[in-house]
N, C-alpha and C positions, 0 to 999 in steps of 0.2 A: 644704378647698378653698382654695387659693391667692389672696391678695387680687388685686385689679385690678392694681396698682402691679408685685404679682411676675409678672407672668407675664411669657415669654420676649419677645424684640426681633422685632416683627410683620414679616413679609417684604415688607408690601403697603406702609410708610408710604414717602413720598415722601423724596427727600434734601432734606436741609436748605439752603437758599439764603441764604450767608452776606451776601448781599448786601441781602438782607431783613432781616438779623436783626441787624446790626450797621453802625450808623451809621461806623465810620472803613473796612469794606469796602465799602459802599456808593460812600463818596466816591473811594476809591482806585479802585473801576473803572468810573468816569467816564473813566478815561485809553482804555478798551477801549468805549467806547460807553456804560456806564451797567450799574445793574443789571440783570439777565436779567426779561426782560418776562412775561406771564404767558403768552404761547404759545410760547415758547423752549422748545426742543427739550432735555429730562435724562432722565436714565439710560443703559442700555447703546450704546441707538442711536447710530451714525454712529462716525466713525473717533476724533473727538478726544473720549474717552470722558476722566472726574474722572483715572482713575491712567493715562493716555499725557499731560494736558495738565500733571498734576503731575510726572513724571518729567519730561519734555520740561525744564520751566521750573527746576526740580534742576538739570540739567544743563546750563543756560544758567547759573545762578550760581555753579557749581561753574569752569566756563570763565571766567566775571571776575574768580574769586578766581585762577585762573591766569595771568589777564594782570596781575593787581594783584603778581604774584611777578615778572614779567617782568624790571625795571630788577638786581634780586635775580640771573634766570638770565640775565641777560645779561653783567654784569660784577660788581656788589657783592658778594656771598658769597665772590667770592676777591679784594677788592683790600681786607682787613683788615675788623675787624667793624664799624666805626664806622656806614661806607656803606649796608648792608642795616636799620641800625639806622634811621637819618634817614628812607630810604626803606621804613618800615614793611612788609618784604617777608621777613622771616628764616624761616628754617625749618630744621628739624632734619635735614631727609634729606640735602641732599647733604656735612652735616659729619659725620654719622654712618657716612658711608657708605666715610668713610676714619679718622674716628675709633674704628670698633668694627671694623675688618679688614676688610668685604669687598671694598675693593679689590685687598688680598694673598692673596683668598682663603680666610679662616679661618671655621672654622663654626662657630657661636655656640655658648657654654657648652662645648664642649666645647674649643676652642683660647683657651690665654691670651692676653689682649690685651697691649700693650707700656704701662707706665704705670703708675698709679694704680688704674686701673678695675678691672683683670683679668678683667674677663669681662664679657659683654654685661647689662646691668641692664634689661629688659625681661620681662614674661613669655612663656612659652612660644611660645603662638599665633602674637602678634606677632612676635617672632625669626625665624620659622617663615616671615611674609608678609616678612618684611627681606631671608630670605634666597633666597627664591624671584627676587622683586625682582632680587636679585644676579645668579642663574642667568641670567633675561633677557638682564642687561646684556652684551652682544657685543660692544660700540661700539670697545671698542681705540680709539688714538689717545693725548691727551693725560689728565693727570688730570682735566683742567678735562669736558672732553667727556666722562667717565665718569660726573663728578658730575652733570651736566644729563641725562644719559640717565638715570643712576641714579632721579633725580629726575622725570623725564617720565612711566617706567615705572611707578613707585609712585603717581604722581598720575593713570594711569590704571586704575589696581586699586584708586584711590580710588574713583575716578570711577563704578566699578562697588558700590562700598560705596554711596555715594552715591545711584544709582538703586534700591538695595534697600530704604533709609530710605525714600525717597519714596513707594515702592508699599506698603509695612507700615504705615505713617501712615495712606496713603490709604484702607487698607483695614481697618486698627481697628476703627476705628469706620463700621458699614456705612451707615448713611444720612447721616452727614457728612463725607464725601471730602474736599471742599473745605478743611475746616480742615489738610490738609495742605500747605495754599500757603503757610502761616504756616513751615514748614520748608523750603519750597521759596526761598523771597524773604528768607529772615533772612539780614540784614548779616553778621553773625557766623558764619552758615557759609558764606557766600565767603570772608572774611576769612580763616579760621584752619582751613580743612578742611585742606590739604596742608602745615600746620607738622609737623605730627607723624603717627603713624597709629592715633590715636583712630577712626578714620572704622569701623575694622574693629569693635572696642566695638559700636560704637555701631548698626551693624546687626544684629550679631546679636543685639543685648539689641530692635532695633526688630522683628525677626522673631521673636522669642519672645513678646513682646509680642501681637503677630499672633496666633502659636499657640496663646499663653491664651486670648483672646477668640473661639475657636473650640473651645473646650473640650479641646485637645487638652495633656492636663496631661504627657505623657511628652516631646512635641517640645518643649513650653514648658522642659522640667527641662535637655533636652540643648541648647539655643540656650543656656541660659542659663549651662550647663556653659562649652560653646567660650567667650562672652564673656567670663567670668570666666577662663578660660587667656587670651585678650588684653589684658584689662583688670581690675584689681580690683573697682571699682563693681559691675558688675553684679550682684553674690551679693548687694547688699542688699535687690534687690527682693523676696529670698525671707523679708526683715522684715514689710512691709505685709501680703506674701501673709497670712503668719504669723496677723495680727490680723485679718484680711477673713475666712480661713477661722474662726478661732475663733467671731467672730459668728456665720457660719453653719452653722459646726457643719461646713465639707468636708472636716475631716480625713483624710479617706482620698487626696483631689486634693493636700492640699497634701503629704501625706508620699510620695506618687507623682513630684510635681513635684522634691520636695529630692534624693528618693534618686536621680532623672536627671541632677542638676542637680551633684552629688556624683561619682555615677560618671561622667560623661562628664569633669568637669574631671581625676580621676585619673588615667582612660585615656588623653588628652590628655596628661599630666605625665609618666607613670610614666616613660616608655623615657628621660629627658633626667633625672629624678630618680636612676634606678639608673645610666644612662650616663656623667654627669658631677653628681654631688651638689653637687660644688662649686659651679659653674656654673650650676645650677636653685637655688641659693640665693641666688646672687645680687641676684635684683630683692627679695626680701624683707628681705636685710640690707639692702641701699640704701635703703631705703623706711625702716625705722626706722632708721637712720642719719643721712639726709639733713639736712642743719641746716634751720632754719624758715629759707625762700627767697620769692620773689616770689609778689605777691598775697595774701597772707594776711594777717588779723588780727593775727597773732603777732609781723609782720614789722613791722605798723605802730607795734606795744606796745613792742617791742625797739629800735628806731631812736627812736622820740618818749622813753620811758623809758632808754634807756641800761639797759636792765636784762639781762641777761645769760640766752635761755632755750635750755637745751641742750634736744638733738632729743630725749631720754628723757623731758622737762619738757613739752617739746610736745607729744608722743606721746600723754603720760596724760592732760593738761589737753584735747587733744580726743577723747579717748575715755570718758569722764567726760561732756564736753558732749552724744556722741552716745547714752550710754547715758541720759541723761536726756532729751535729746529723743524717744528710742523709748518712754519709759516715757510720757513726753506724748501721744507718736502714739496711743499705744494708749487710755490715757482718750478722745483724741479719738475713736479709733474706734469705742470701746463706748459713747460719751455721745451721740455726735450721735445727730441725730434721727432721721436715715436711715445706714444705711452707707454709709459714704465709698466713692466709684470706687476702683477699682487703682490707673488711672491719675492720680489726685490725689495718693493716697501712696506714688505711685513717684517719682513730683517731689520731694515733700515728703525722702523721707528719704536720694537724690540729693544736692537742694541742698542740706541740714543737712550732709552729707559735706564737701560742697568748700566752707560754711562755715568750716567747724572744723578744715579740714584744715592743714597746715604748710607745703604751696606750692598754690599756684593759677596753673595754665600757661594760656595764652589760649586754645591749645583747647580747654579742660578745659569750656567751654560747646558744646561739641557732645555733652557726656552732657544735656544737659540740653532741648534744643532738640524732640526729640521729644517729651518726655515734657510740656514744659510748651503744644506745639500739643495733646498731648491732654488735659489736666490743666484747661486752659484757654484756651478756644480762642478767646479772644478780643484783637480787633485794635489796639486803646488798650493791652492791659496789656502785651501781646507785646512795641509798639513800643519803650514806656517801658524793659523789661527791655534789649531789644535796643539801647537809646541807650547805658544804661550802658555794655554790655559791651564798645560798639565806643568808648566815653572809653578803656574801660581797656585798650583793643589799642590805642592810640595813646597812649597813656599811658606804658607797660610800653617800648614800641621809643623813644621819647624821654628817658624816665629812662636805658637802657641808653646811649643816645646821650652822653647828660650824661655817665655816668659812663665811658666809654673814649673820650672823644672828648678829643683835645688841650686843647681851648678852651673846654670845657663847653659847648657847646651842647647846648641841651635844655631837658628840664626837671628840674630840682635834686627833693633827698625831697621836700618840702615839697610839688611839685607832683603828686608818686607818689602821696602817701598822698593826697591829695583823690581819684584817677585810682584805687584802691583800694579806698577808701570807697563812692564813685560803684555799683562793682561790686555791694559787699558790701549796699549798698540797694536797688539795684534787684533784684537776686536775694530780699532781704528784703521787698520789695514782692508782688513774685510771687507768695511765699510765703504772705502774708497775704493776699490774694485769693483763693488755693484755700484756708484756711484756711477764709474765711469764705461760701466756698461750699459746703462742708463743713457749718457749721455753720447756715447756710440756704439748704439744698437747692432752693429757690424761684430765688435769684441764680446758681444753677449754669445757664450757656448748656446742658450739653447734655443734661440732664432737664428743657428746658423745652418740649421735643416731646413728652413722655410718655414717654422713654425712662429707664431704671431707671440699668444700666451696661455700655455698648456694650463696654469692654474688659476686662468682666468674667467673661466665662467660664462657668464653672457656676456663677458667683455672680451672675451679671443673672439679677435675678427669685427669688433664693432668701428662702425666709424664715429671719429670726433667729433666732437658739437662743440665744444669750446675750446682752443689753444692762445697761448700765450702769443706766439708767433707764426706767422705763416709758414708751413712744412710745406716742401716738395711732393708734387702727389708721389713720387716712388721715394720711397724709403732706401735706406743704405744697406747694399747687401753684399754675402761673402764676395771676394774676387772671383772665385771659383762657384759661382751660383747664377746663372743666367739670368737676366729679370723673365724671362718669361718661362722660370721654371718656379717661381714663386710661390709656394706652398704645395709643389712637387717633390716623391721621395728622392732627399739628397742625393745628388752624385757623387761617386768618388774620386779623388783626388788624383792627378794623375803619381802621385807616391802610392797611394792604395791598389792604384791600378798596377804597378810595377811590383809590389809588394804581392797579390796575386798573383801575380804569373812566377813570381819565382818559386812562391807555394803550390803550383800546378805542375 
């Protein structure tokens, strides 16, 4: 018989009111009236339901990060680089968009480019959404007018990536919606969603996400397939899985999830792999090629030391770092007290990547933005991470300033690598927070409803088959949570309780 702790996510418990449960969302929706009182109308009822009020508000910060490009679409991106640099508004689409042909018409990997480059360095997927984007573009006219349409087009096939994060977040984890506002309001994806087209990544790896937490381990293997044809990261998430199912022994779910997860990115490849070899090899040379470039560790070792690290040097030196961080994860997994969430060590082996990795692009925080509203959904640690990341998006367009700019204006290395550091902390912050929620399942916000692991799949509510250490059969739970209300809807506190009645 199944302890208390394992049994499935109860249908009847109420959604979690972050507003109760965390003093910096409390004070932030003072701006809206206050927290939700205790006859405030939740759940399905009425029109402005958790995932229409969270896409909505998506897509209002997705529209500010498009006005914050504005000065950018207006004149800067063609009057030389210096201008989009000062005016922290660059982005890759509309120079790509005559740097990689499609304005001559060429179809990626398959026609060479004029240059250095010779072929598009992207993988598959994405090429795929760049060159759709193209087909759109109708505009004729000037070049200038192709590149803002080009640009308009792909920021609203963002825009749709965009409202798919929102709704997969919100829906995760089923009785706390809410912590998807933490995705919806982060600085950092207005900032940097329509630099690049990460956006696409990053929903499909958020609707897989979705899919595991619904136990459906084949849709989980094929989301996870396509994201990895857009984006590398994603295939990492199939590491944690790795260590989640060994604990529980789901080996048959997880070797279901790999072999989708495998053949969908093949069948995805194959026809651009046999069609032009050359040209499908391209994003993978470039990748191990690339010299160590902005934002990373290595850049800041190589610039302060004068030390010479070629991209083969880098390469190993973070692959090494990530192979011993996996071997950590996994102690972690097998020694903590309770099994760690998916979603803690989907963050976890994320951020280790774009740790140790040899560039760090200011997008490259939108892989990370869902997984750390579910990893930890709280509003203090969220901020803190999100302060850093917007020093180092204004960081990053100031040092480029400095250095193509006539007169140096800017700010010189000296003020980069602080502006880098800054990052590589607050991500490091993060990190040791679900760390050590982890390692006291008590401090974890969202087992402290009684919930086990909302993005867990077949694995909420499973029992262990192998630990490192013998565990107590009852797990560690809030002070204020009975053991024998153990996956019963929360009580409230007796602050909540006196906090009602003054509102009665």
């Amino acid at each position: 018989m199944p302890r208390p702790e394992e049994t499935s996510v109860y249908q009847d418990r109420p959604d979690v009111r972050p507003t109760r449960r965390d003093s910096v969302a409390a004070a932030g929706s003072e701006l809206i009236g206050g927290p939700a009182g205790r006859w405030a109308l939740r759940g399905p009822s009425g029109y402005l339901t958790p995932v229409r009020v969270v896409v909505l508000v998506a897509l209002g910060t997705f529209a500010l990060g498009m006005v914050q490009k504005l000065p950018c679409y207006n004149w800067a991106w063609f009057r030389g680089a210096n201008s989009q640099y000062t005016h922290a508004c660059y982005s890759d689409i509309p120079h790509l968009y005559i740097g990689r042909g499609f304005s001559e018409g060429l179809i990626p990997y398959f026609d060479r480019l004029p240059g250095d480059m010779s072929y598009l360095e992207y993988p598959v997927l994405t090429g795929l959404f760049m060159q759709v984007a193209s087909w759109l573009d109708l505009s004729g006219g000037s070049i200038q007018e192709q590149q803002q349409t080009y640009w308009m087009i792909n920021s609203g096939m963002l825009m749709i990536c965009a409202a798919v994060v929102a709704v997969c977040v919100t829906r995760t984890h089923r009785h706390r919606p809410w912590d998807a506002l933490l995705v919806a309001l982060a600085p950092a994806f207005a900032l940097t969603a329509t630099i690049n087209w990460d956006l696409l990544a990053v929903a499909l790896t958020a609707a897989a996400m979705l899919m595991w937490s619904r136990g459906r381990a084949v849709a989980f293997g094929v989301l996870i397939g396509l994201a990895t044809a857009a984006k590398l990261y994603p295939a990492l998430l199939l590491a944690p899985l790795l260590l989640l199912c060994w604990r529980a022994g789901k080996w048959r779910e997880f070797a279901t999830a790999s072999f989708a997860a495998a053949s969908t990115w093949l069948v995805v490849n194959l026809p651009v792999m046999i069609g032009a070899p050359e040209g499908w090899r391209k994003f993978y040379t470039f990748s191990q090629e690339r010299q160590v470039d902005f934002g990373s560790l290595w850049l800041i070792i190589k610039q302060r030391t004068g030390a010479a690290i070629e991209p083969e040097a880098a390469n190993n030196y973070a692959m090494l770092l990530m192979v011993l961080i996996f071997v950590g994860m996994a102690a972690l997994t097998l020694y903590a007290p309770r099994r760690p969430r998916f979603a803690q060590l989907a963050f976890l082996i994320v951020a280790a990547f774009i740790l140790t990795n040899k560039v760090y692009s200011p997008q490259y925080v939108l892989w990370l933005v869902p997984l750390a509203a579910l990893a930890r959904p709280r509003w203090r640690d969220f901020l803190i991470w999100q302060a850093c990341e917007v020093m180092y998006f204004l960081g990053i367009w100031l040092y480029l300033a400095y250095t193509t700019g006539e007169k140096h204006q800017g700010l010189p290395a000296e003020g980069y690598h602080v502006a880098v550091a800054l990052h590589l902390l607050g991500t490091l912050y993060l990190c040791a927070v679900v760390v050590r929620d982890i390692l006291r399942p008590d401090r974890d916000g969202v087992r402290q409803d009684g919930s086990d692991d909302p993005s867990g799949g077949v694995l909420d509510g499973a029992d262990d088959v192998f630990v490192l250490t013998r565990t107590d059969d009852s797990p560690e739970l809030p002070a204020d949570v009975p053991r024998t209300d153990w996956g019963a809807p929360p009580r409230e506190s007796a602050e909540e309780r006196s906090r009602d009645a003054a509102e009665r």
